[in-house]
KEDREN-244709 format. One record per residue: residue number from 1; residue in three letters; y, z, x of N, C-alpha, C in turn. Coordinates in steps of 0.05 Angstrom, whole numbers. Each point is the difference from the previous one (the first is absolute). Example, Ala and Ser with C-alpha at 12.3 -4.5 7.8 and 13.67 -1.06 7.14 Angstrom:
# KEDREN-244709
{num: 1; residuo: ala; n.y: -114; n.z: 156; n.x: 264; ca.y: 24; ca.z: 0; ca.x: -18; c.y: 24; c.z: 0; c.x: 18}
{num: 2; residuo: ser; n.y: 21; n.z: -14; n.x: -7; ca.y: 24; ca.z: 1; ca.x: 16; c.y: 22; c.z: 14; c.x: -15}
This chain:
# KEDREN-244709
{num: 1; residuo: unk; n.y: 3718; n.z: 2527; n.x: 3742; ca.y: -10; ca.z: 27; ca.x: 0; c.y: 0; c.z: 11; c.x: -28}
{num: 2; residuo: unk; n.y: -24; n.z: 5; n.x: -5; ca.y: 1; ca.z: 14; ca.x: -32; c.y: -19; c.z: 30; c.x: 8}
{num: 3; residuo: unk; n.y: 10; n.z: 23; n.x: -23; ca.y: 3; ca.z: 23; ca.x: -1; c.y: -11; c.z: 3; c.x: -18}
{num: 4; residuo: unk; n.y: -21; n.z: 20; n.x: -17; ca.y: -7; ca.z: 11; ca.x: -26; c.y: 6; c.z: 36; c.x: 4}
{num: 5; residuo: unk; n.y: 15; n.z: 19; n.x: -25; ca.y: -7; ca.z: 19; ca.x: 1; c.y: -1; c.z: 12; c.x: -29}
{num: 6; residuo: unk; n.y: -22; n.z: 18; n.x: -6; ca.y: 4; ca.z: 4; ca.x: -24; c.y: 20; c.z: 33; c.x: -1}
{num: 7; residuo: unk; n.y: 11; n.z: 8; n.x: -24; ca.y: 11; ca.z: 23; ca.x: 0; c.y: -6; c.z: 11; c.x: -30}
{num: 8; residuo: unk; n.y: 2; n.z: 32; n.x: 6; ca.y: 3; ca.z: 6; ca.x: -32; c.y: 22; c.z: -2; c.x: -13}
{num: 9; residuo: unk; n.y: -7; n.z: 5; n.x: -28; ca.y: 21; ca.z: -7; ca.x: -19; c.y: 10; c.z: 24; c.x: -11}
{num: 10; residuo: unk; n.y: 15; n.z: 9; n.x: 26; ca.y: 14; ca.z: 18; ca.x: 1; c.y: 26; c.z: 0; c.x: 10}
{num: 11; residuo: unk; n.y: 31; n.z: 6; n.x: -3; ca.y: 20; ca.z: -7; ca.x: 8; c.y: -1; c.z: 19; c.x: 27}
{num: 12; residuo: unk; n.y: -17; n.z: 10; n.x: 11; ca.y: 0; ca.z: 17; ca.x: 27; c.y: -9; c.z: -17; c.x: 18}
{num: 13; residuo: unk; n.y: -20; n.z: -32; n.x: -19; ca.y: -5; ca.z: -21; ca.x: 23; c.y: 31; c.z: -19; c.x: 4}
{num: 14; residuo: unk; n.y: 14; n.z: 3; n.x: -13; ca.y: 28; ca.z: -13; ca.x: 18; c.y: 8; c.z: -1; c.x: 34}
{num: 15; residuo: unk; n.y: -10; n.z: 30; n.x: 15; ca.y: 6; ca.z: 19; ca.x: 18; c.y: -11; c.z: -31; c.x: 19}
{num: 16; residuo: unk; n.y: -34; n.z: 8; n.x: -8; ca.y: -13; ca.z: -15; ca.x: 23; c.y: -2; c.z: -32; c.x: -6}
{num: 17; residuo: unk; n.y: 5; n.z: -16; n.x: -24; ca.y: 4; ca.z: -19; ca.x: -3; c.y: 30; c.z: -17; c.x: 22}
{num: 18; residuo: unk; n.y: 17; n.z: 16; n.x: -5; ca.y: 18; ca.z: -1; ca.x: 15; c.y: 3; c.z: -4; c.x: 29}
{num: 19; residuo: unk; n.y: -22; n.z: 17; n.x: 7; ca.y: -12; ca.z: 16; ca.x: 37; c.y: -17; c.z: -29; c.x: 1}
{num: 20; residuo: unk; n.y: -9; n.z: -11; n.x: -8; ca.y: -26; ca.z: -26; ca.x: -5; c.y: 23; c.z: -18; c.x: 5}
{num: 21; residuo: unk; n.y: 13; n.z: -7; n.x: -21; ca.y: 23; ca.z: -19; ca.x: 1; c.y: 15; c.z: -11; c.x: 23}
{num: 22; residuo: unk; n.y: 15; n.z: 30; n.x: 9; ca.y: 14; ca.z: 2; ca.x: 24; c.y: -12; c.z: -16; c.x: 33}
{num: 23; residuo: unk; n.y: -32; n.z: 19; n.x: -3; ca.y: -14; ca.z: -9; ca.x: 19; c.y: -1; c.z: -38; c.x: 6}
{num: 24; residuo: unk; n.y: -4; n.z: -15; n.x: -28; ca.y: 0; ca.z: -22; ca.x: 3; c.y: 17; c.z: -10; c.x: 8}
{num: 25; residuo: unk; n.y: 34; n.z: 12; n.x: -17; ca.y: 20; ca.z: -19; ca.x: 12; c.y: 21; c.z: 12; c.x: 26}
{num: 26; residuo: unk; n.y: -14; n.z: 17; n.x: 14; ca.y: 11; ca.z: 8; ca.x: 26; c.y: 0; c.z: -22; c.x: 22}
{num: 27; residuo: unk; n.y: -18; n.z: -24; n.x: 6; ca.y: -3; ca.z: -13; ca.x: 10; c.y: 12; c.z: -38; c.x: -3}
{num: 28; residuo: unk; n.y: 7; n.z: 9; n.x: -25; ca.y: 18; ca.z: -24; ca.x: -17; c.y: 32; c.z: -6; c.x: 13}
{num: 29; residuo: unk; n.y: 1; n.z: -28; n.x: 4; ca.y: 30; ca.z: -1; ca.x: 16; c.y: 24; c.z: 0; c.x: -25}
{num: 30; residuo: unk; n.y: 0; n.z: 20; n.x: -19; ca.y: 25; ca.z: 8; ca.x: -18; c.y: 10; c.z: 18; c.x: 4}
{num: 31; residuo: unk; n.y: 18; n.z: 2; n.x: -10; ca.y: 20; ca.z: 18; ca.x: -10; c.y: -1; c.z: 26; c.x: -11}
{num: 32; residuo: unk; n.y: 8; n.z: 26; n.x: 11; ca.y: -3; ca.z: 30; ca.x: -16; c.y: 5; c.z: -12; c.x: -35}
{num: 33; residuo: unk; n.y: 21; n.z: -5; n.x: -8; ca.y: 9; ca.z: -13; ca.x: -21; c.y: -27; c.z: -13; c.x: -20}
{num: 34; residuo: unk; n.y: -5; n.z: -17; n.x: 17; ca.y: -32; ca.z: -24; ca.x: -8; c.y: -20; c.z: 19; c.x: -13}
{num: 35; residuo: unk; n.y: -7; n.z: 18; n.x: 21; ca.y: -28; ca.z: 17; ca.x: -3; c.y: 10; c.z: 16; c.x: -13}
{num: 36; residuo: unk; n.y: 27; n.z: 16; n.x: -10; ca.y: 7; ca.z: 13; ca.x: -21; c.y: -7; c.z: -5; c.x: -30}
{num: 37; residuo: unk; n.y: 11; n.z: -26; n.x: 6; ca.y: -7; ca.z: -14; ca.x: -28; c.y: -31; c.z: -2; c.x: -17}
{num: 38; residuo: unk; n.y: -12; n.z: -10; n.x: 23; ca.y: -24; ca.z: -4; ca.x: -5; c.y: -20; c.z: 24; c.x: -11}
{num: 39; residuo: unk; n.y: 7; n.z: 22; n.x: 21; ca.y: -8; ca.z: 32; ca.x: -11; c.y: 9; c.z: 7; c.x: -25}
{num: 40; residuo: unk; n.y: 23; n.z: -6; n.x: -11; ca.y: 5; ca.z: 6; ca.x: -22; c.y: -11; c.z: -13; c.x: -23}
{num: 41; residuo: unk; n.y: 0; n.z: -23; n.x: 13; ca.y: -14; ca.z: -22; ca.x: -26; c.y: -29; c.z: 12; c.x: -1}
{num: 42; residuo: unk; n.y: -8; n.z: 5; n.x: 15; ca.y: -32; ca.z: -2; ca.x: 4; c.y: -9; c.z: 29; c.x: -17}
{num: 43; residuo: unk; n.y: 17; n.z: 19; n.x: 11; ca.y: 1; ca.z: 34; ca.x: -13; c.y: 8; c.z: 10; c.x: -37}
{num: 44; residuo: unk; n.y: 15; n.z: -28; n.x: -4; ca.y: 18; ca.z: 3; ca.x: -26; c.y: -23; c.z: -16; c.x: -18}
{num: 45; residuo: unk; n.y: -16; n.z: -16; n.x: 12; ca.y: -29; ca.z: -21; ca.x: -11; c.y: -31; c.z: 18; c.x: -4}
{num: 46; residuo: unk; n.y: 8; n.z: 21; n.x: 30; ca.y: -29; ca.z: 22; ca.x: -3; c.y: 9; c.z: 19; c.x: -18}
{num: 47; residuo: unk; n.y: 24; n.z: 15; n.x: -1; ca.y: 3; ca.z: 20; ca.x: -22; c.y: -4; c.z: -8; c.x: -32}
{num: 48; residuo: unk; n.y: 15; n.z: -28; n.x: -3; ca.y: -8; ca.z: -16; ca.x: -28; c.y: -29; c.z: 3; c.x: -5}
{num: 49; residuo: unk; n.y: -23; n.z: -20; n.x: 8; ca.y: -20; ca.z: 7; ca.x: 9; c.y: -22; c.z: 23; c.x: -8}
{num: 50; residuo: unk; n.y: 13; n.z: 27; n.x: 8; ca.y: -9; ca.z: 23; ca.x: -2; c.y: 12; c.z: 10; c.x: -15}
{num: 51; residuo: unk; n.y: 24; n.z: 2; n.x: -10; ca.y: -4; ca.z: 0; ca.x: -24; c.y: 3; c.z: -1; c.x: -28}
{num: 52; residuo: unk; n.y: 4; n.z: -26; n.x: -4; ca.y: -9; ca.z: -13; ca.x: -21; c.y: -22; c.z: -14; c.x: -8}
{num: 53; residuo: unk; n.y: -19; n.z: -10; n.x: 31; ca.y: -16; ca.z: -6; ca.x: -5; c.y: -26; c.z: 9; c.x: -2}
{num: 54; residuo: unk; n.y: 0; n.z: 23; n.x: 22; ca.y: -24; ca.z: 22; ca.x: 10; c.y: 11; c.z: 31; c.x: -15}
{num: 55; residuo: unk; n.y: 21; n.z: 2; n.x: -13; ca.y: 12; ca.z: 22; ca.x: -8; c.y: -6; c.z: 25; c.x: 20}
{num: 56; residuo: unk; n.y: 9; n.z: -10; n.x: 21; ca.y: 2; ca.z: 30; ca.x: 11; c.y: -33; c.z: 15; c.x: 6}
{num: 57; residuo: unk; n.y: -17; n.z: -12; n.x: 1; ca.y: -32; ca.z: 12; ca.x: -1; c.y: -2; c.z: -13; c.x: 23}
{num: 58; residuo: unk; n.y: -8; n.z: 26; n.x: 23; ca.y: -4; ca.z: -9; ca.x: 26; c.y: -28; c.z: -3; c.x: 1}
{num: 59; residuo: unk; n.y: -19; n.z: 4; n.x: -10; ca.y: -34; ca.z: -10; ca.x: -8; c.y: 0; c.z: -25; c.x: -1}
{num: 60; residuo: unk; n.y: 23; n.z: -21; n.x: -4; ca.y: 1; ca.z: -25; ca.x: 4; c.y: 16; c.z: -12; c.x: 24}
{num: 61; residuo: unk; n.y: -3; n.z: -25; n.x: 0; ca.y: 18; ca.z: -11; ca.x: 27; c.y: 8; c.z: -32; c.x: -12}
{num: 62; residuo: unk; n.y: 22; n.z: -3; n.x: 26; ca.y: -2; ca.z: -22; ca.x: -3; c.y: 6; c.z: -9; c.x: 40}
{num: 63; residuo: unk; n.y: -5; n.z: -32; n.x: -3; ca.y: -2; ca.z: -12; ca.x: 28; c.y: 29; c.z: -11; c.x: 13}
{num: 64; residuo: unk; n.y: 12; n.z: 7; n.x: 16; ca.y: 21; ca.z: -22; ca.x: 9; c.y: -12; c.z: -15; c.x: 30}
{num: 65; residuo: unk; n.y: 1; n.z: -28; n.x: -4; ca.y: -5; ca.z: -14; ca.x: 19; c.y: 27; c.z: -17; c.x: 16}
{num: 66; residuo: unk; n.y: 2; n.z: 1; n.x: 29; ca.y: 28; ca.z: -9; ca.x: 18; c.y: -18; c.z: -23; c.x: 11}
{num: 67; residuo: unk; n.y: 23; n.z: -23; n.x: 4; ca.y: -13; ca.z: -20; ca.x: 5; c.y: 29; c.z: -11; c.x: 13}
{num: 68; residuo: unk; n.y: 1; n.z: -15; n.x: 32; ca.y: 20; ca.z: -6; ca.x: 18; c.y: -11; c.z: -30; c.x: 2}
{num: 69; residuo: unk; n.y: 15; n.z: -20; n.x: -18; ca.y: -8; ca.z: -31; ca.x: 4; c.y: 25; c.z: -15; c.x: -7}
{num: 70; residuo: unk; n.y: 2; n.z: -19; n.x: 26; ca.y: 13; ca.z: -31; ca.x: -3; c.y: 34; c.z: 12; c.x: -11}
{num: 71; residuo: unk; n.y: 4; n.z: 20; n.x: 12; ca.y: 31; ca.z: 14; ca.x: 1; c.y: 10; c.z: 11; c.x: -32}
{num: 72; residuo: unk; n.y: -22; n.z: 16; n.x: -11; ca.y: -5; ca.z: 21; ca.x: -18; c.y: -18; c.z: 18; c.x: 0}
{num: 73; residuo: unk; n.y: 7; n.z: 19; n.x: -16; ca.y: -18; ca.z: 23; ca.x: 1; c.y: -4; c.z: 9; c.x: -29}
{num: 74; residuo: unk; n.y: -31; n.z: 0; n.x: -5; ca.y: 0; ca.z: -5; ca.x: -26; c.y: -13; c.z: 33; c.x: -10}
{num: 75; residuo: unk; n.y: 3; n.z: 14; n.x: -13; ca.y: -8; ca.z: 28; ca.x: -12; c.y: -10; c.z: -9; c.x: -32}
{num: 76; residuo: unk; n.y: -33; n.z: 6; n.x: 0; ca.y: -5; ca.z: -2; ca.x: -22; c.y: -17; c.z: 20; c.x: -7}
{num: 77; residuo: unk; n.y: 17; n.z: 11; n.x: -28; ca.y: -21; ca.z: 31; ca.x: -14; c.y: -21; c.z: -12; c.x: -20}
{num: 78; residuo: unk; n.y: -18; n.z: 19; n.x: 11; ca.y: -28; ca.z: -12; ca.x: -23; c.y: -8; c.z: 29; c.x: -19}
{num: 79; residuo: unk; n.y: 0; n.z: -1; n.x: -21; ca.y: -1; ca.z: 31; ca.x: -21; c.y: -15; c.z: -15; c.x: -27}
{num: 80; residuo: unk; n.y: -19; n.z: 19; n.x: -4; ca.y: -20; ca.z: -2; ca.x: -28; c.y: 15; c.z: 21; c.x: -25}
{num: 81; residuo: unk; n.y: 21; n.z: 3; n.x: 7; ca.y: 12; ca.z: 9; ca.x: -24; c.y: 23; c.z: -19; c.x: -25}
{num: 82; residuo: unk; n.y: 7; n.z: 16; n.x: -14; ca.y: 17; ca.z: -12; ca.x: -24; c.y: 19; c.z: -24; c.x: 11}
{num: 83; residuo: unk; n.y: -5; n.z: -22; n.x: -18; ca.y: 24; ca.z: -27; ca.x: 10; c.y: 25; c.z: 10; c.x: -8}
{num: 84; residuo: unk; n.y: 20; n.z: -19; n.x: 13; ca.y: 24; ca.z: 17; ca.x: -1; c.y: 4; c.z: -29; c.x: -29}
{num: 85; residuo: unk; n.y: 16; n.z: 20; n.x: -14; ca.y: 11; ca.z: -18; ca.x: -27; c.y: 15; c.z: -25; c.x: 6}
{num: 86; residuo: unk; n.y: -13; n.z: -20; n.x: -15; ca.y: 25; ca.z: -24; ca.x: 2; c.y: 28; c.z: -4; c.x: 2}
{num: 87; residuo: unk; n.y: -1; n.z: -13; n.x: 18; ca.y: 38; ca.z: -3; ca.x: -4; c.y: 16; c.z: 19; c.x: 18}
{num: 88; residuo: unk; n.y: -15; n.z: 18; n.x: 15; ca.y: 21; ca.z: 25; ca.x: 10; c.y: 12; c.z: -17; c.x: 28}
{num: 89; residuo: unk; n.y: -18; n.z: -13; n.x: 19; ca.y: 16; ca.z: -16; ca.x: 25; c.y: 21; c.z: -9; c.x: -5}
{num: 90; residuo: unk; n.y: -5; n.z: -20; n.x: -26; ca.y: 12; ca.z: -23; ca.x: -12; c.y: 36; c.z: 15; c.x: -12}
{num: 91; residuo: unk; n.y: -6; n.z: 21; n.x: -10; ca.y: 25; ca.z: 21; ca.x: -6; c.y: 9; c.z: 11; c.x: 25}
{num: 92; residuo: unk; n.y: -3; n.z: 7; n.x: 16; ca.y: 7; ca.z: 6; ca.x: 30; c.y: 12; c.z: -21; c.x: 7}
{num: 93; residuo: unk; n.y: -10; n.z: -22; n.x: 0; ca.y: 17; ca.z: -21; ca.x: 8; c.y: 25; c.z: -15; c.x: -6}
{num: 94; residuo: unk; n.y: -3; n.z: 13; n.x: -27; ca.y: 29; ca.z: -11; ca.x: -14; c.y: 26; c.z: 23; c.x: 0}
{num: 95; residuo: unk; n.y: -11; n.z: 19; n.x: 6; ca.y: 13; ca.z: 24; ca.x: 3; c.y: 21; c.z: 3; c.x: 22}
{num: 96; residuo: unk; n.y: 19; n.z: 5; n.x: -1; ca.y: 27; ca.z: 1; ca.x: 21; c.y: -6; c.z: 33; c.x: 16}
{num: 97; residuo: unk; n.y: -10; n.z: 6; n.x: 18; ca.y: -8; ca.z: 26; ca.x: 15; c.y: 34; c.z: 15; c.x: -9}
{num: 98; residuo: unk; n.y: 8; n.z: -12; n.x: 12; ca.y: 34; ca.z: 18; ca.x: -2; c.y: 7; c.z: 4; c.x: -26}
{num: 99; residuo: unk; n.y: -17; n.z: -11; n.x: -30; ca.y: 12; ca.z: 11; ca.x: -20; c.y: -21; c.z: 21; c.x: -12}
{num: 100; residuo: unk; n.y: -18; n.z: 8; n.x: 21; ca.y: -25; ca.z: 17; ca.x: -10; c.y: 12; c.z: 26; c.x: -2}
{num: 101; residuo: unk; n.y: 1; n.z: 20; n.x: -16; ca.y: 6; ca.z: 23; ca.x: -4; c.y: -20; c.z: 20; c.x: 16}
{num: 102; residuo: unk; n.y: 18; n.z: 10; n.x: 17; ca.y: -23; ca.z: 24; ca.x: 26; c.y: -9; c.z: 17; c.x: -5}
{num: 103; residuo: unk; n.y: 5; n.z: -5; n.x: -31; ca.y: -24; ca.z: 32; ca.x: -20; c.y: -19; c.z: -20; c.x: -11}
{num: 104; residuo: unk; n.y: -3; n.z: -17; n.x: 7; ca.y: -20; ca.z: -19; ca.x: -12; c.y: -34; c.z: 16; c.x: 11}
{num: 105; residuo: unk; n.y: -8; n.z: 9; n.x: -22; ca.y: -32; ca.z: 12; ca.x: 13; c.y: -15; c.z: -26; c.x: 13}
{num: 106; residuo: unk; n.y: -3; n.z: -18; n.x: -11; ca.y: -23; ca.z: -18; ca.x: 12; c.y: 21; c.z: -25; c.x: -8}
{num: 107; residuo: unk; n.y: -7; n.z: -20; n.x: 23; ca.y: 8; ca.z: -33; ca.x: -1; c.y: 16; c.z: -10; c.x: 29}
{num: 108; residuo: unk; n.y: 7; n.z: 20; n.x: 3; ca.y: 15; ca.z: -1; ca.x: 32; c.y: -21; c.z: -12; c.x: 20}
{num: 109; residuo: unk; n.y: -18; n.z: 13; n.x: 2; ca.y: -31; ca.z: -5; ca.x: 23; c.y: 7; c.z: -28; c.x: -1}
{num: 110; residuo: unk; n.y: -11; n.z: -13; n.x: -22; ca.y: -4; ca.z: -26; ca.x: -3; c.y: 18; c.z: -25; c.x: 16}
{num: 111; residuo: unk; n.y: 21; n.z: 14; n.x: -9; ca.y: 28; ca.z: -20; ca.x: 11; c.y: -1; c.z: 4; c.x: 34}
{num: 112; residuo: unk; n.y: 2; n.z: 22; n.x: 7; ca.y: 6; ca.z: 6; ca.x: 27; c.y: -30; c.z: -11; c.x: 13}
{num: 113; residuo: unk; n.y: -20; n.z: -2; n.x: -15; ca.y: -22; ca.z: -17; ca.x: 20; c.y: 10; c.z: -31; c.x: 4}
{num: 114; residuo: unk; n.y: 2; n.z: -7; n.x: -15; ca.y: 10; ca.z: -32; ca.x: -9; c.y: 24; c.z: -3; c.x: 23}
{num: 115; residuo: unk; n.y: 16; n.z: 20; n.x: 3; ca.y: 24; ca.z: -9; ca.x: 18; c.y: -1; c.z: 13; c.x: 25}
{num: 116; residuo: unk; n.y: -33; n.z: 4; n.x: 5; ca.y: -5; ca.z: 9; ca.x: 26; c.y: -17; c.z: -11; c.x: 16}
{num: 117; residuo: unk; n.y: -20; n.z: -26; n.x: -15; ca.y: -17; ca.z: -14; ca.x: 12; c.y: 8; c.z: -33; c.x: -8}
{num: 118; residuo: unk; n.y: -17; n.z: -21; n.x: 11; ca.y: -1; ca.z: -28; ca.x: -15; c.y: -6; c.z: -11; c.x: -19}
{num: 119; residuo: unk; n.y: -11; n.z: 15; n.x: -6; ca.y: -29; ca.z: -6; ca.x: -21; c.y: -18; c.z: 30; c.x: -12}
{num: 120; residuo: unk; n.y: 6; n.z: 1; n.x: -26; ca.y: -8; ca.z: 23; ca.x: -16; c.y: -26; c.z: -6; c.x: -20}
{num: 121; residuo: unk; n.y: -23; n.z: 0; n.x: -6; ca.y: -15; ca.z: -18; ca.x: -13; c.y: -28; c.z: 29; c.x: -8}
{num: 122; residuo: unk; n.y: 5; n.z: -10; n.x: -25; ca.y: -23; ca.z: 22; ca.x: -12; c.y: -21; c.z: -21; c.x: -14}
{num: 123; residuo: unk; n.y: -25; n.z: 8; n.x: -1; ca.y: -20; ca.z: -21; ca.x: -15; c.y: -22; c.z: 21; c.x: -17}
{num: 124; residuo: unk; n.y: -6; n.z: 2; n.x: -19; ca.y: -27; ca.z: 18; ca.x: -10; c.y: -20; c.z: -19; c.x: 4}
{num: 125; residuo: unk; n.y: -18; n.z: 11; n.x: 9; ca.y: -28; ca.z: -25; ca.x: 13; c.y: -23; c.z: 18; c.x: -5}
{num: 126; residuo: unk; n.y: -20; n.z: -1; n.x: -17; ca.y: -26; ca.z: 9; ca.x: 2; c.y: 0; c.z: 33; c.x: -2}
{num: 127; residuo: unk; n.y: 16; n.z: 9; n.x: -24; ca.y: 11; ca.z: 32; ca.x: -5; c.y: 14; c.z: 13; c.x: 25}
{num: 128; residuo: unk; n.y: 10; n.z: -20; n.x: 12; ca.y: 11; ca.z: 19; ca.x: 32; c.y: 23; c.z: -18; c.x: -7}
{num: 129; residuo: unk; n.y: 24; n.z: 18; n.x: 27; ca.y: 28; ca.z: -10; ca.x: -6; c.y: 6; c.z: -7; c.x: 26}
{num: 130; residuo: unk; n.y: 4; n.z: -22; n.x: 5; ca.y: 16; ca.z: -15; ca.x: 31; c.y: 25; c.z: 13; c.x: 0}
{num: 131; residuo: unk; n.y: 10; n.z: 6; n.x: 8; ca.y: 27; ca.z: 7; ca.x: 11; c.y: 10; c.z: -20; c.x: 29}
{num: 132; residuo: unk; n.y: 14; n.z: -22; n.x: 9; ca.y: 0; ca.z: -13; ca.x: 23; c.y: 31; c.z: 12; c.x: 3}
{num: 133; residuo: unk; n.y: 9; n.z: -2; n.x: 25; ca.y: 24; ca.z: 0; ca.x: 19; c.y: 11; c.z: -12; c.x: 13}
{num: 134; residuo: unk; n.y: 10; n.z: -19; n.x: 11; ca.y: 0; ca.z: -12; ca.x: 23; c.y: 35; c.z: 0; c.x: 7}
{num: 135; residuo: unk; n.y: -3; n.z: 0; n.x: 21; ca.y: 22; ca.z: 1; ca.x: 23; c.y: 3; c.z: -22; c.x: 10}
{num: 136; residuo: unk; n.y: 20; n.z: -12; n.x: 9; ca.y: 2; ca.z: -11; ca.x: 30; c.y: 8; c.z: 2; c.x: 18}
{num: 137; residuo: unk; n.y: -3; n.z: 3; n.x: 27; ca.y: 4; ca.z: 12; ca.x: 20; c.y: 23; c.z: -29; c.x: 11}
C-alpha cells in the first residue's frame, strides 16, 4: 500500500501531516509506543524540511509518501528546496542524546529521528532532497 500527499511548507502542516500519518498507521498491528515513534520521527523530518529547507514559505511544498511493504513502513519526503549541509546525520550519529544540552536550539531533531526509526537516509538528487524513513513493524 503506498500513499502520496503533498503539504505546505508551513509548520501549521505538521497538524494534518500527522492526521495523514495516523490514518495510515491505525490499522498497523503495533504498538501506541511504535506509532509514537514514528510520528515523531516523521514530524521532527517535516519541520526540518520546512524549515531549513522551504524556509517557512507556504507558496511552496513539499511531498511525504507512506509505503506498508514486506514488514516495514517506509516514509519518504520529497522537497525542491536547500540541501541540508554535509555531515549533519553523520554528527547526529556520533552524538550521545543524553549529553545534548536542552537549550540546544537546533541538533536534537536529528538524533531523536535516528533513535526513532530503522533507517534514516537523506540523498540530494536532481535539485530536490529525498528525505527516506523506514520503520519496522
Amino acid at each position: 500500500m503506498a500513499d502520496k500527499q503533498r503539504f505546505a511548507a508551513s509548520l501549521r502542516s505538521l497538524t494534518p501531516l500527522a492526521g495523514w500519518l495516523a490514518n495510515h498507521m491505525a490499522d498497523l498491528p503495533v504498538q501506541e509506543e511504535w506509532q509514537f515513534a514514528l510520528d515523531l520521527a516523521a514530524c521532527e523530518a517535516a519541520a526540518n524540511i520546512i524549515r531549513y529547507a522551504l524556509h517557512e514559505d507556504d507558496s511552496r511544498s513539499f511531498s511525504a509518501e507512506f509505503t506498508a511493504s514486506g514488514g516495514e513502513i517506509c516514509l519518504r519526503f520529497t522537497d525542491s528546496g536547500d540541501a541540508m549541509p554535509d555531515g549533519l546525520i553523520e554528527a547526529a550519529r556520533a552524538t550521545d542524546f543524553a549529553e545534548m544540552s536542552p537549550l540546544m536550539e537546533s541538533g536534537r531533531g536529528l538524533k531523536l529521528i535516528l533513535l526513532c526509526v530503522d533507517t534514516f537516509d537523506y540523498v540530494r538528487e536532481a535539485d530536490r532532497n529525498i528525505t527516506t524513513l523506514i520503520k519496522k513493524v
